[in-house]
N, C-alpha and C positions, 0 to 999 in steps of 0.2 A: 504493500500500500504506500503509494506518494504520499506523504503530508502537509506537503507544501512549503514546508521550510526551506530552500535552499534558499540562501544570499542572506539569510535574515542573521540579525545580530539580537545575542543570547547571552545577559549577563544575570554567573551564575556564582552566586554568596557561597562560599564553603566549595567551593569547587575542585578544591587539590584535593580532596581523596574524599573516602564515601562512597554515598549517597549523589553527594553534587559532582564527583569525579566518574559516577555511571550517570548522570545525565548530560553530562558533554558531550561523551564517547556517543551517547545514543544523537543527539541534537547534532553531532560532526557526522556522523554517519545519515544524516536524512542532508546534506552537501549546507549547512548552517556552519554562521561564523560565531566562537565564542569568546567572550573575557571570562578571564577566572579570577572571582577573589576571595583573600585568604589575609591573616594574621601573619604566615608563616611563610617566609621568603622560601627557604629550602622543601617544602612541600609543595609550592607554585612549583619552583624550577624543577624537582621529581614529575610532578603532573604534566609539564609541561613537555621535558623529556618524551614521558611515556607517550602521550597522544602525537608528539611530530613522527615517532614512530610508523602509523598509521594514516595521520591525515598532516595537509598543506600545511606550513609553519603560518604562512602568511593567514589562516584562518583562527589562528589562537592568538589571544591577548593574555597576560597576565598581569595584576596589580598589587600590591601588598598593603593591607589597610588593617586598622580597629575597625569594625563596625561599632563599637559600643561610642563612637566618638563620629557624631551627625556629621562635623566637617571631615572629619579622613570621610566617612562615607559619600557624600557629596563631592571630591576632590575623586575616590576612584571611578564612581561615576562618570566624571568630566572625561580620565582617562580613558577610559574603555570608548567613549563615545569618537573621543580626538582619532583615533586609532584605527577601528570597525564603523565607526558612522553612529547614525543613531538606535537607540534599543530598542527593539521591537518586543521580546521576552524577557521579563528578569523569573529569575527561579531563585528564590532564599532558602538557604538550606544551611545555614551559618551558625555558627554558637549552638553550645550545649550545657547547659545546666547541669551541673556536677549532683551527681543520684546521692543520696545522703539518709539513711534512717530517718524516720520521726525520731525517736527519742534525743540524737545529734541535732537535729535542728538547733538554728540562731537564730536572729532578725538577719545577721548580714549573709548567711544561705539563702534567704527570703528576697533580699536584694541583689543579690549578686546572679540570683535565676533570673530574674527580671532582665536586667544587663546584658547577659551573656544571651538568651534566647529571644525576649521579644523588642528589647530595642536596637538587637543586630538587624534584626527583618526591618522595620521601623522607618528605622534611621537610611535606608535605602531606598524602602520603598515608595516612602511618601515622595522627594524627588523625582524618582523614576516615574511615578504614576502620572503623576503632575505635567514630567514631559510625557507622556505619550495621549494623554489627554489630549493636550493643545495641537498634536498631529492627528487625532482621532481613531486611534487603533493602539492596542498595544494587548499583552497576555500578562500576569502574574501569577505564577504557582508558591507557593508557599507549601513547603516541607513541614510539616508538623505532628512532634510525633502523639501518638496516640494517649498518651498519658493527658493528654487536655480532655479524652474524652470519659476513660476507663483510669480510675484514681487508686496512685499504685502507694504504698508505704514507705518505700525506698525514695521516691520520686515527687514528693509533695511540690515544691517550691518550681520546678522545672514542668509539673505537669499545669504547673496555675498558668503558669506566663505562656503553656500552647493553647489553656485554654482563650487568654486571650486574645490569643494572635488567633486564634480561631472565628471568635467575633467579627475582630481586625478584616479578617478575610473577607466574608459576608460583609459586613456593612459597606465597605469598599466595593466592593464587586457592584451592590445597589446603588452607590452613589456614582459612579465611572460608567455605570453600564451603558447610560443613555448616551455617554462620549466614545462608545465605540471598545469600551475596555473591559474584558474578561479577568475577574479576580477565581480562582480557586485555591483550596489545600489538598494535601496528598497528606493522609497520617497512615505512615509506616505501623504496622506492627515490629516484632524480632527483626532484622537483616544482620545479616553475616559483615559487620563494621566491626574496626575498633572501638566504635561507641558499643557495642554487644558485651565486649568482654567485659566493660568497667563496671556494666548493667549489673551482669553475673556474680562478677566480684562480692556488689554493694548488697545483692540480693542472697548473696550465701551466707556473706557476715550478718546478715539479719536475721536468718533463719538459724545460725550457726552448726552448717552444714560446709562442705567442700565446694568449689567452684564446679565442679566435673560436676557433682550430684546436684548442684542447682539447673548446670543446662539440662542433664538429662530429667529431670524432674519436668525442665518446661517442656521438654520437646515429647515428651510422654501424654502430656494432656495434648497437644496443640493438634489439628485435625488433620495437616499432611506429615505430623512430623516429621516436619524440616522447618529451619528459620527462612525467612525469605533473603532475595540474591539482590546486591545492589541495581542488576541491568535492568530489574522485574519493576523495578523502583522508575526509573531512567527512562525505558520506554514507555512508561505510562504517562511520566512529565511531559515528554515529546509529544503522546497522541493528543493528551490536553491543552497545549498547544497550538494544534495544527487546525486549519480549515474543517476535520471532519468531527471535530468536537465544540463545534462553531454556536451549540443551543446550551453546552454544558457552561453555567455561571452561579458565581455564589455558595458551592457545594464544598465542602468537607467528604472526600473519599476516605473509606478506609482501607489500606491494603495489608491483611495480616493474616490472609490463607482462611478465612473465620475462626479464628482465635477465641474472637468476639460476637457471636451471632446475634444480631438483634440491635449493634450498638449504633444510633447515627449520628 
């Protein structure tokens, strides 16, 4: 299936590895041009590496920024634009709220969720939005993971701040919709990230069990057991995306194999 992407510019939060490092590859492979951003120079230049690999050098940008800091956000912005032209898709997939016990809690784990996941997306997105507004077209996906909607114990403060960015996404998508711009989220269930392992980690120390025996605990309930695969993630960002998903707005998917049945 064509998607319609080629020539389009695709900037992508959290983009050096992941989640947002399988939507590149998917978005470079439908002939899409992307920017990558990231905190972490040496994870750009790794990603960057990897994907000239397989696709045109001259179709990757790469930038280095805080999102948690509206001007670096707004500054890689300008970058990616200078470079690739203007943005037609951003995809936030950036910051991660460190998984933490209830009983561990602070106020500043409270704060620092906030920070790290909803004003990484935020702080990009409202810019971006804004321009594409004013051209009258544009997509937003927003990565979001599931703990906004299914409330985990390990994951309180990280799961407040998807839910908000959850709202964030809806109410967006309604207010942009009538200028031509499509907002959705994608909430991941399990995927086979290094975000997984710390999951694991946070979720065995709570149970006070082994790392081994908390995955296999989860993947024992879960209904394909298996976690899901970052590409699974990527190509779905892509079709949401494209022309053939042209009526889907406003919406919170979930992708977690029905982990969760019944949850929307």
């Amino acid at each position: 299936m064509d998607l319609q992407l080629h020539n389009q510019h695709i900037l992508i939060t959290g983009g050096s590895k992941g989640i947002g490092l399988a939507c590149a590859q998917a978005f470079l492979q439908e002939g899409a041009k992307v920017s990558l951003v990231s905190r972490d120079t040496a994870n750009l230049d790794k990603a960057r590496q990897s994907l000239q690999t397989q696709f045109a050098s001259d179709r990757i940008h790469t930038v280095a920024a805080d999102l948690r800091d509206a001007q670096a956000a707004l500054m890689a912005l300008d970058s990616a634009e200078a470079a690739l032209g203007p943005v037609d898709v951003l995809v936030n997939s950036a910051g991660a709220a460190k998984r933490t016990p209830a009983p561990e809690l602070t106020p500043e784990a409270w704060q620092d969720a906030m920070q790290a996941k909803y004003f990484t997306y935020i702080h990009m997105m409202n810019p971006a939005i804004q321009r594409m507004a004013a051209r009258g077209t544009g997509n937003v996906v927003n990565v979001v993971g599931n703990g906004g909607k299914v409330a985990s114990p390990i994951h309180l403060p990280g799961g407040a701040a998807n839910a908000a960015l959850m709202l964030a996404s809806v109410g967006l998508a309604a207010a942009y919709g009538p200028q031509g711009i499509r907002v959705n989220a994608i909430n991941p269930g399990l995927t086979r990230t290094d975000r997984l392992q710390e999951g694991m980690v946070a979720d065995a120390r709570n149970q006070g069990i082994s790392t081994e025996q908390a995955i296999e605990a989860r993947l024992a309930k879960h209904p394909a057991h298996r976690f899901g695969r970052p590409d699974e993630l990527g190509n779905t960002c892509a079709y949401l995306c494209s022309a053939h998903a042209g009526y889907i707005n406003g919406q919170n998917i979930l992708l977690d194999g029905g982990s969760f049945p019944g949850v929307f």
